[in-house]
Wavefront OBJ file of the C-alpha trace (Angstrom):
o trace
v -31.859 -88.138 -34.761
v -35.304 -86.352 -34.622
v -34.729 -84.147 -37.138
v -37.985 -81.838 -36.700
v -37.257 -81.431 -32.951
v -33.939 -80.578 -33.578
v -35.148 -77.917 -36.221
v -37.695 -76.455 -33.877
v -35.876 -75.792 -30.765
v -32.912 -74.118 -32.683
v -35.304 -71.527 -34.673
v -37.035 -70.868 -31.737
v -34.257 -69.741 -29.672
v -33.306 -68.041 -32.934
v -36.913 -65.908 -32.723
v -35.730 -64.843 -29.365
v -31.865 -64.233 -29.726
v -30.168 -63.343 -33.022
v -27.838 -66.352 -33.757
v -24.917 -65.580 -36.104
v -24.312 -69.134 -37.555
v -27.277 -69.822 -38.820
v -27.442 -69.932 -42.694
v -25.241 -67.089 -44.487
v -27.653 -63.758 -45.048
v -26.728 -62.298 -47.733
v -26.181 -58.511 -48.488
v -27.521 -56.450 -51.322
v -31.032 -55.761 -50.052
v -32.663 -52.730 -51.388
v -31.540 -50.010 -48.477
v -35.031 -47.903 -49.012
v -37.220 -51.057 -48.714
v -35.241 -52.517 -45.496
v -35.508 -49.079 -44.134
v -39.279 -49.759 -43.818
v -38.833 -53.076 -41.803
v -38.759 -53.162 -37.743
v -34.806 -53.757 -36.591
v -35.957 -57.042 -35.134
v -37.041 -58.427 -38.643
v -34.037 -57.664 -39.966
v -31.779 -58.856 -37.359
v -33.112 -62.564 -37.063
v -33.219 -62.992 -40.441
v -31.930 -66.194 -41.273
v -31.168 -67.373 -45.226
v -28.456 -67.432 -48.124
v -30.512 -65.051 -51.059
v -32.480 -62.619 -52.033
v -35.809 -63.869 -53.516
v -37.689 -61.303 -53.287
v -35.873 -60.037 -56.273
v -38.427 -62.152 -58.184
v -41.610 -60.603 -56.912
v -43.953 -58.649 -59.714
v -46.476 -56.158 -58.969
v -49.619 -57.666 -58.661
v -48.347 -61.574 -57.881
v -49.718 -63.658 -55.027
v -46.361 -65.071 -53.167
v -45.947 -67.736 -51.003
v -43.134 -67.443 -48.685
v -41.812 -71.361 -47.444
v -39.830 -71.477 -43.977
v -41.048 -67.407 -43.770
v -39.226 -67.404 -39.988
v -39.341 -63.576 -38.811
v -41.273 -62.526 -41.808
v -38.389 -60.521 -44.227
v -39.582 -61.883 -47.178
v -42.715 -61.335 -47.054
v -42.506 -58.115 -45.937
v -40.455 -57.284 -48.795
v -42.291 -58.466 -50.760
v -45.068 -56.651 -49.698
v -44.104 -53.785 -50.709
v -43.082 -55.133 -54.398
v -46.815 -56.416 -55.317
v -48.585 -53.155 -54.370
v -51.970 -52.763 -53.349
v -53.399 -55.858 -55.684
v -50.790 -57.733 -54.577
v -50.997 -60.490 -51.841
v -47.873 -62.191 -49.801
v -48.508 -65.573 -47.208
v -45.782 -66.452 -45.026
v -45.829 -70.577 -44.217
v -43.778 -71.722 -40.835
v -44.081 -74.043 -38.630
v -42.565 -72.563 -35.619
v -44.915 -71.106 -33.362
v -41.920 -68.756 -31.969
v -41.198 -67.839 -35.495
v -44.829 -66.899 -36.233
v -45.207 -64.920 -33.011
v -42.245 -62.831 -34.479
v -43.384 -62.403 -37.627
v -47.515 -60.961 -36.425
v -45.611 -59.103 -34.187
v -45.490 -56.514 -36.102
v -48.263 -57.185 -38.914
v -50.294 -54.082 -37.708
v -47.453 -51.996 -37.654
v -46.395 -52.418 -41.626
v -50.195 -52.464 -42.595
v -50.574 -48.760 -41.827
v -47.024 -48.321 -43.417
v -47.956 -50.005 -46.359
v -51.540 -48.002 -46.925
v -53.023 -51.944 -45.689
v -52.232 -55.307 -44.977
v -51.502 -57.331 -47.753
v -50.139 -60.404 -46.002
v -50.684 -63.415 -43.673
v -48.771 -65.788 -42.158
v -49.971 -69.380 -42.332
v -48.774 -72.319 -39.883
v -48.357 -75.250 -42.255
v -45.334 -77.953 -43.162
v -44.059 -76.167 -46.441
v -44.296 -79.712 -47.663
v -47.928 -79.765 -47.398
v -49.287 -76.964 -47.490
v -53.052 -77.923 -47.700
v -52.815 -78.312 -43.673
v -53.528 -75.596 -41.842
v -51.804 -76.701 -38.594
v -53.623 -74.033 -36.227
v -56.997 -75.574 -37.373
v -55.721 -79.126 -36.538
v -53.901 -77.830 -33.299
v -57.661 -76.054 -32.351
v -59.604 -79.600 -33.646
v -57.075 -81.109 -31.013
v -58.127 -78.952 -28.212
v -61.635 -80.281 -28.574
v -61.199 -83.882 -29.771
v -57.848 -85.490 -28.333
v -56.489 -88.660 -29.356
v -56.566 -91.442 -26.606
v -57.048 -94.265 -28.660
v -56.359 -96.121 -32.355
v -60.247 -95.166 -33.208
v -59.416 -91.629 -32.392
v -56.439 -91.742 -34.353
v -58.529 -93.081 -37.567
v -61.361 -90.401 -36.971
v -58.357 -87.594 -36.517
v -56.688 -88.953 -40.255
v -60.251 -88.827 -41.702
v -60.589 -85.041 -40.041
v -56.726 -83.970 -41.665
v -57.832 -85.421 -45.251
v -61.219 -83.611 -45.214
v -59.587 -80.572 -43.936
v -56.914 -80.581 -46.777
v -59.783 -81.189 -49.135
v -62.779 -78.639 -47.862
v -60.639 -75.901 -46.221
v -56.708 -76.140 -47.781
v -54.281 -73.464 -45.941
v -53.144 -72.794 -49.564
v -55.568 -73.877 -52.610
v -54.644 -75.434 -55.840
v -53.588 -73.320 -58.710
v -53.810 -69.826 -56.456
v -49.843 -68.754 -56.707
v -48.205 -66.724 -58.987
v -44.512 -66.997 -57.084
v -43.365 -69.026 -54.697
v -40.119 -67.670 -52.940
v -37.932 -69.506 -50.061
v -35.029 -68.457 -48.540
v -32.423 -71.249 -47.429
v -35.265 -73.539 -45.727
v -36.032 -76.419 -48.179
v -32.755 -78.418 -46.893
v -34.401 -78.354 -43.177
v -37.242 -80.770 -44.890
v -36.792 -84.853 -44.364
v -34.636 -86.375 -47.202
v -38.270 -88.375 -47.611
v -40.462 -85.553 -47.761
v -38.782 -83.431 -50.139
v -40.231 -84.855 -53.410
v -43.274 -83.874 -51.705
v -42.520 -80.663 -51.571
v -41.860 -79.842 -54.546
v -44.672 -81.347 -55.400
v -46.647 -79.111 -53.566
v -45.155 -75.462 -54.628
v -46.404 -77.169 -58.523
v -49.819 -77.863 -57.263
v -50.522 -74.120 -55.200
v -48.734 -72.438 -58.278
v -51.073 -71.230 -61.435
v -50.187 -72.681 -64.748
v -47.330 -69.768 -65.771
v -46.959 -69.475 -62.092
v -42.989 -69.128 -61.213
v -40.639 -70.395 -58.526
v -37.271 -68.496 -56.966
v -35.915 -70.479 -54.174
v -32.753 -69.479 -52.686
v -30.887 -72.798 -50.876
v -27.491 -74.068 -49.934
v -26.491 -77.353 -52.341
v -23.737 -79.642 -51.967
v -21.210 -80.374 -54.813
v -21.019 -84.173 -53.141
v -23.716 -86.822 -51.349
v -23.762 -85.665 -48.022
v -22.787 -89.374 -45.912
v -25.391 -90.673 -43.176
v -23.088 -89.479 -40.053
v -23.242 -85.738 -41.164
v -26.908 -86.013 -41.738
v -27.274 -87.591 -38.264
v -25.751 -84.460 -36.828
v -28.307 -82.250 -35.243
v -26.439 -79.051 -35.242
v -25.849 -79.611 -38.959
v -28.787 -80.285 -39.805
v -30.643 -77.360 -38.477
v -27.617 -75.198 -39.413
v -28.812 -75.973 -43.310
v -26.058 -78.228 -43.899
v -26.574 -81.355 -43.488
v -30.122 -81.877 -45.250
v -28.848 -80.033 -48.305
v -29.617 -81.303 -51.866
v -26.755 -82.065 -54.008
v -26.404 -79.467 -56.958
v -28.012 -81.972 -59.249
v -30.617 -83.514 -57.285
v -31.645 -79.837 -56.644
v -32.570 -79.403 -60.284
v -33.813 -83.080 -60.729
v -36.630 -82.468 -57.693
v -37.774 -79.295 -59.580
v -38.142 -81.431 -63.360
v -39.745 -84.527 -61.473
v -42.668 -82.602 -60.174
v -43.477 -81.361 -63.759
v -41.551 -77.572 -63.979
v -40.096 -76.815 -67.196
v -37.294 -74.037 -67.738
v -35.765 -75.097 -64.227
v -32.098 -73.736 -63.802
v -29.752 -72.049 -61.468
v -30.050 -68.251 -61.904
v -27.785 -67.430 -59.055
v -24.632 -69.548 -58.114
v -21.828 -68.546 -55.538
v -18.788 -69.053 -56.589
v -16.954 -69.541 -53.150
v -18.925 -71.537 -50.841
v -20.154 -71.170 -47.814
v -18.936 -74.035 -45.646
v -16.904 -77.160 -46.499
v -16.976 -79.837 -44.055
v -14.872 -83.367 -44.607
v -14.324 -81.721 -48.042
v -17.568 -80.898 -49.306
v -18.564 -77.904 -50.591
v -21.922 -75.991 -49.273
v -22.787 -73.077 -51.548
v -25.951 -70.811 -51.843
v -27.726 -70.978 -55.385
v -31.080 -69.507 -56.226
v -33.289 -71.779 -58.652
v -35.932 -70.567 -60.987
v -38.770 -72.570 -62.760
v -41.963 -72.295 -64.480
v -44.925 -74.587 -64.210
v -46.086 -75.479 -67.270
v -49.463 -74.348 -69.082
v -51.959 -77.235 -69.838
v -53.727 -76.055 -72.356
v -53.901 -78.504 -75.340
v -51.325 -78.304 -77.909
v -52.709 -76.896 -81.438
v -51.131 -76.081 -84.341
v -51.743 -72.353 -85.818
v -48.811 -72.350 -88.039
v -46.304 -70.715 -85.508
v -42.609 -71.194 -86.072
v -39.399 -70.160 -83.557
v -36.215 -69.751 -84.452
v -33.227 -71.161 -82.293
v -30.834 -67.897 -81.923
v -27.812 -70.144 -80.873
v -24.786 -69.811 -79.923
v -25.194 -73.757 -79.766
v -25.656 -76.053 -82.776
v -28.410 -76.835 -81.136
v -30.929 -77.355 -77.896
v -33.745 -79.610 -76.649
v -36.351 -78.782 -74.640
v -38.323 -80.379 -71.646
v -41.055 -81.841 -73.883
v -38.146 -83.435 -75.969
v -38.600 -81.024 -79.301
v -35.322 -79.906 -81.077
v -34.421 -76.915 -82.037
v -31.407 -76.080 -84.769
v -29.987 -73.195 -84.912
v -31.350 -70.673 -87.180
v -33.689 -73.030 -88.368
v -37.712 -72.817 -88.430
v -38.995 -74.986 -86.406
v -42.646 -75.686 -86.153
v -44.601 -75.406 -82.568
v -47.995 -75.516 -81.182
v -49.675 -72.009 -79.985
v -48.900 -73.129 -76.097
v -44.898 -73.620 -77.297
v -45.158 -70.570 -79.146
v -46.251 -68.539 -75.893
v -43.970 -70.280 -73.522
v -40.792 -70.075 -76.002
v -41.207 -66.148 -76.934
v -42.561 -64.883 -74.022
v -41.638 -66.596 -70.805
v -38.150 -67.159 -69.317
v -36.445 -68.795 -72.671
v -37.749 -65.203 -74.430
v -34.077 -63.974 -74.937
v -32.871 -67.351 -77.199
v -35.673 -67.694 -79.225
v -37.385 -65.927 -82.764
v -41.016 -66.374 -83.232
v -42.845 -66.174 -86.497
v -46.569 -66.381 -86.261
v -48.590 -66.699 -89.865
v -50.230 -63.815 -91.597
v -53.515 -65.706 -91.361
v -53.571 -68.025 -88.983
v -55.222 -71.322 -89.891
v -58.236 -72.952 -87.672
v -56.647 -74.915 -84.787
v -55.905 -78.047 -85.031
v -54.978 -80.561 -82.363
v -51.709 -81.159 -82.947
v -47.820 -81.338 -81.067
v -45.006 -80.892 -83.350
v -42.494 -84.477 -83.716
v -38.746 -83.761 -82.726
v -37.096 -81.989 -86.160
v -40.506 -80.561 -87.751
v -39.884 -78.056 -89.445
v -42.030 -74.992 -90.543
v -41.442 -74.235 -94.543
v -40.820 -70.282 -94.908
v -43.813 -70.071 -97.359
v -45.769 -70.806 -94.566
v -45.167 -67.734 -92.753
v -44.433 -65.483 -95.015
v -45.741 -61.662 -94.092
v -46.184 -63.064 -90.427
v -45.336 -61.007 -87.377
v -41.639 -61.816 -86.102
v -41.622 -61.853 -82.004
v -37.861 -60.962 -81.142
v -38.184 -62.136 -77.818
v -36.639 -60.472 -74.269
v -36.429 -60.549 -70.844
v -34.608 -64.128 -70.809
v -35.935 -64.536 -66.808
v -38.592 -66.427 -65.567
v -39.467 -64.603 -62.309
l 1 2 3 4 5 6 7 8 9 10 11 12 13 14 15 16 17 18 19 20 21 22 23 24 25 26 27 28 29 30 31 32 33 34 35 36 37 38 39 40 41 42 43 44 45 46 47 48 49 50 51 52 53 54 55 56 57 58 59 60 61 62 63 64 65 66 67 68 69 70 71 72 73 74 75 76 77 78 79 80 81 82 83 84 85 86 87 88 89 90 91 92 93 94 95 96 97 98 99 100 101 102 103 104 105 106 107 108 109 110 111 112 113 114 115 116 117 118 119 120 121 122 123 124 125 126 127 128 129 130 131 132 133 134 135 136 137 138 139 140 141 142 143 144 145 146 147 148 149 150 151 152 153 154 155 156 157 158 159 160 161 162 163 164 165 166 167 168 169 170 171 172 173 174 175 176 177 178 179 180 181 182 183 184 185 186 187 188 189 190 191 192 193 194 195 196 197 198 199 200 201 202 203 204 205 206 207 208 209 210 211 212 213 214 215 216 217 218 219 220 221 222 223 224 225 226 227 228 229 230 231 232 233 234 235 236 237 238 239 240 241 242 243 244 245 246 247 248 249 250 251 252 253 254 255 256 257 258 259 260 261 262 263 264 265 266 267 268 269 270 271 272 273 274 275 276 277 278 279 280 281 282 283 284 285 286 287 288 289 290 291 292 293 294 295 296 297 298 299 300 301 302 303 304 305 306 307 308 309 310 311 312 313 314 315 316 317 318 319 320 321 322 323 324 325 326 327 328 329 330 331 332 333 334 335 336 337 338 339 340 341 342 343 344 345 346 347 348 349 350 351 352 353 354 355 356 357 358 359 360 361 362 363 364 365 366 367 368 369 370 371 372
């Protein structure tokens, strides 16, 4: 089965009539902020969440498998005017849709704050409309051309990426990362951690499968590009996310009925959340968190323990991540009175932090509890 040309033709005769199997759009939009969007954008919508629930005044958002372009113009209007929102598809007929009507919700919005970006959402250091014009000019009729045209896409990712390293702050998708090639899609996550800033966040809204999905389903076309088909299974879901290097990765939204079941297996929508991970080097300041509970006790990503109720001794880039990012709600921190000179230094499994220690210090009661 050829996968991407099964893909492409069914979006783009989804661009030009509104097809009502594909994926499960879900209600619960904000009413005032849809009002704002053309009826076409609306109407070929195509995806099982609502990511743009995620998006912060001021962040930079990346929108993978954008289609018509109601995500990102959503989320337009949620980062303001400092804001910026890119849209990444790779259907031409999808794209068309989207610019359509780019002019139009610039002078709605008080400016345009978005573009939308033909890549492969797993690599998104192509941009395909430069290769497709590089094409145009140089076309490949032999093996040398071929050589000189893989030399061309490498420099081009290098000199010129469609989306730079470290230059995200979210990166959103709704119901599109199951479409990718079961080969490709450790690249891809791959590549939302190497756009994303260190602290930058990920809400991606997908359907997963509580079972393996068997070759013959996956060699259906028609599931396949119905987001069936190519869908992780709950756990390799999570696993892709942890293997490319996020920390705090978990299911923040999880439908309880599913969507489809075919030969007994269950397709639901879920929305993950993750954090890439700061690398600033670890030193020891004499902070100290305290493990609220309710369980005896929990392990994080970089394998340190934490009791409950007990102080446990961190690093300044722990400290930060543990009382102020999306673990905020189940964690104390205790910073010194006087903090001491850094020192290079990550804190063993079971360190603890003696009270005299940190004594006077300020306590951080933590909030929030969400990373996006």
């Amino acid at each position: 089965m050829d996968v991407d040309s099964s893909v492409r033709e069914r979006y783009s005769k989804a661009a030009q009539q509104k097809e009502e199997a594909l994926c499960c759009p879900t209600p619960g939009y904000d009413p005032q902020m849809l009002a704002r969007l053309p009826a076409e954008i609306v109407e070929k919508d195509y995806g099982c969440g609502d990511p743009s629930r995620y998006v912060r005044p001021g962040d930079v958002v990346v929108d993978l498998g954008s289609g018509a372009g109601k995500i990102c113009y959503l989320a337009a209007q949620l980062v303001g005017e400092t804001g910026r929102v890119i849209g990444v598809d790779v259907n031409d007929d999808m794209l068309a849709l989207a610019r359509k009507y780019q002019p139009e919700m610039a002078q709605r919005l008080g400016g345009d704050r978005l573009r939308f970006v033909k890549a492969h959402i797993q690599d998104l250091a192509l941009d395909l409309e430069a290769l497709d014009a590089h094409l145009a000019e140089n076309p490949v009729r032999s093996a040398a051309d071929h050589e000189r045209l893989l030399a061309w896409q490498e420099a081009q990712r290098r000199a010129a990426p469609a989306i730079a390293d470290d230059s995200v702050d979210l990166v959103v998708s709704n119901c599109v990362l199951n479409l990718v090639r079961e080969e490709d899609k450790g690249r891809l996550a791959r590549e939302i951690h190497r756009v994303l800033r260190p602290g930058g966040r990920v809400a991606i809204s997908d359907i997963v499968s509580d079972e393996p999905v068997p070759e013959e389903l996956k060699r259906d076309p028609e599931l396949w590009s119905g987001c069936i088909s190519g869908a992780f299974t709950e756990e390799a879901f999570l696993n892709a996310f942890t293997e490319a290097g996020f920390l705090a990765v978990r299911y923040d939204k999880w439908d309880a009925a599913p969507w489809r079941v075919v030969e007994g297996i269950e397709f639901r929508s879920v929305t993950l959340t993750a954090v890439k991970p700061d690398p600033a080097p670890c030193l020891d300041l004499g902070h100290a968190v305290l493990y609220r509970g309710p369980y005896a006790s929990v392990t994080d990503d970089e394998g340190h323990v934490y009791p409950r109720g007990v102080r446990m001794a961190v690093c300044e880039r722990t400290y930060r991540f543990l009382t102020t990012g999306p673990l905020s709600a189940d964690f104390i921190g205790v910073s010194p009175a006087e903090p001491r000179d850094p020192v290079p230094w990550c804190a063993p499994a079971g360190t603890r932090r003696p009270a005299a220690e940190t004594k006077g210090g300020t306590h951080a009661a933590g909030g929030g509890g969400r990373c996006c």
